[in-house]
Steps between C-alpha positions, in 0.01 A plus 500: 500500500471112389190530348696787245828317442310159414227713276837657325641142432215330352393824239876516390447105353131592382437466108234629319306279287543641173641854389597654190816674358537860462763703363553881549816718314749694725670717277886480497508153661274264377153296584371450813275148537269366745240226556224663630205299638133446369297792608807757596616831322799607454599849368757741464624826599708754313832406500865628449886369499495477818187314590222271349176461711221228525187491712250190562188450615270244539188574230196454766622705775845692667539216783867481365713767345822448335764762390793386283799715405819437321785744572840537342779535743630830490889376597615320181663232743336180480256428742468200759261314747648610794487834383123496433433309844652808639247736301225314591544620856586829470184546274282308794674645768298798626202248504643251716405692826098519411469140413413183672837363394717730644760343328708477090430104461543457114465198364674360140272601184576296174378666162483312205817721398664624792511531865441663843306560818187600579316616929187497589394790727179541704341854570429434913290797470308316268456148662165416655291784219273500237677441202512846321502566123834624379678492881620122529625319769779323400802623297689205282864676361703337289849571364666355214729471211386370103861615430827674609369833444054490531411421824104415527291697798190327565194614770246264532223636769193331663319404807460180484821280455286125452311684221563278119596871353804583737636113311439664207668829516782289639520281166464768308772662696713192421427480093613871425810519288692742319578348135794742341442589195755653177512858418258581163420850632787712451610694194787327316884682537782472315792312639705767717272819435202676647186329616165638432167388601102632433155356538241518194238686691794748611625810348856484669814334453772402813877491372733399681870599372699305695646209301601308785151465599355162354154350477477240814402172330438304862191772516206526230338766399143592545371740166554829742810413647869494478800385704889535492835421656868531482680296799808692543448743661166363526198721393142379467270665278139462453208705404102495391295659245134601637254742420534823674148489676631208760755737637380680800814645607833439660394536867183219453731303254796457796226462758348167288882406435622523814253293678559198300637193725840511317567775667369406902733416785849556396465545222333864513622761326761764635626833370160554320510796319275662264643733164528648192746357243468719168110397435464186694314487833739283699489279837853408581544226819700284611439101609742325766667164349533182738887455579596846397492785199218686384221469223432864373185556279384797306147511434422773179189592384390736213161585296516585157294469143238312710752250639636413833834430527637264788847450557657267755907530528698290777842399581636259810854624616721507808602862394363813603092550476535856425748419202293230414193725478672776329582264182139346482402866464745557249393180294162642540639845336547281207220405407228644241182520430364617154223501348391297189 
């Protein structure tokens, strides 16, 4: 037990020798940065409004693997340390009983922008074996906030905690940041009438009728994606352009969704349920908000002309879910589709 809490100390202060800067585009929010060190990878996976995702490896072999994802808070209430401390265990949790630890012992994690905590778990099934490609040994979580409404999810496995690469994934860990960017991607509106929005590549056009519905200039836009708001009574609107091949249906498309770590702990959806709403394909669920109220979300999906159509609508209210529900379906009602 020593031996792993003074390993954990020393890689935390570890620096790489040299690294170079990458930068990768989240669409809708901005760039995403890192320092990633001499002879590591780092790539991407496909990502949404919800969630941007990073994985990196060390170029001569998998004796470290680290798995980076940003996540937008689904509650629209500003997010603290506390709050992701309190995350952080319920996502470790079910592990604690199979490890050497036994025990949550977090310990402070500074980014270069932000803050949180981060636990070291041991498999004890594990302990005392041959190392075993792609089943590690040790477990590093971490927890934390670049603002008051990404929180950063970082896995960093490996066997062997005095190992220079387990430093490295750890100051790589501590360089990411999320640089906000201005909108550029969203069709222009006039003052106090509809908005409209298309891709080049698409043969579709979203409007959105509601005048009180304005561009939100603290997001940007990436070139297939949109987002709204109105604050009173508050109504969140956002949506993507993609081509129709990438979506597989509304059953795989919630089961991807839902097992993002925005949603884990208390924060899992209730009152899932699964409709029709004129000719969108529709998830409808509801997220618990720390101190009271509810955050109701409508997910909406449609195919048509070769495009898929993603639509994300969400409201935070002490009053009723069910009424809140019923008017994100009727905002839903009004919106089009047509076809260039």
């Amino acid at each position: 037990m020593r031996l792993f809490a003074t390993a954990f100390v020393l890689v935390i202060g570890f620096a790489p020798a040299a690294v170079h800067a990458e930068a990768f585009d989240w669409p809708g929010h901005g760039t995403v940065s890192v320092a990633v060190p001499t002879g590591w990878s780092v790539r991407t996976q496909p990502t949404n409004e919800v969630g941007f995702y990073l994985i990196a490896e060390p170029q001569a072999g998998p004796v470290v693997s680290a798995q980076f994802s940003l996540i937008v808070s689904p509650s629209e209430q500003p997010l603290g340390v506390e709050q992701v401390k309190g995350r952080l265990e319920d996502m470790t949790r079910q592990f604690l009983d199979g490890s050497v630890e036994k025990a949550f012992d977090p310990k402070q994690l500074r980014l270069s922008r932000g803050s949180g905590w981060v636990v070291e778990l041991t498999d004890a099934s594990l302990v005392g074996k041959p190392a075993e490609a792609g089943n590690y040994k040790i477990t590093r979580s971490a927890l934390a906030l670049l603002d008051d409404r990404v929180m950063l999810i970082a896995t960093i496995l490996f066997d062997d905690p005095s190992l220079p690469e387990v430093g490295r994934a750890m100051s790589l860990l501590s360089s990411l940041r999320l640089e906000r960017g201005t909108t550029d991607g969203q069709a222009p509106s006039t003052p106090g009438g509809p908005f409209t929005f298309t891709v080049p590549q698409s043969r579709v056009v979203v409007n959105v009728s509601d005048p009180s519905l304005r561009p939100d200039d603290a997001a940007s836009a990436g070139r297939s994606y949109f987002k709204l708001a109105r604050r009173d009574p508050q109504l969140i609107l956002s949506g993507w352009l993609e081509p129709a091949s990438s979506y597989k249906g509304l059953k795989e498309f919630w089961q991807a969704e839902s097992r993002s770590p925005a949603y884990a702990g208390a924060l899992a959806p209730t009152r899932v349920e699964m409709l029709r709403n004129g000719p969108w394909e529709v998830v409808a669920f509801d997220v618990p908000v720390p101190g009271g109220g509810t955050s109701v979300h409508v997910r909406a999906e449609r195919v048509q002309a070769g495009t898929w159509i993603d639509l994300h609508l969400s409201t935070t209210s002490a009053r009723p879910p069910a009424t809140l529900r019923a008017e994100l379906l009727a905002a839903l009602r009004q919106i089009q589709v047509v076809e260039k």
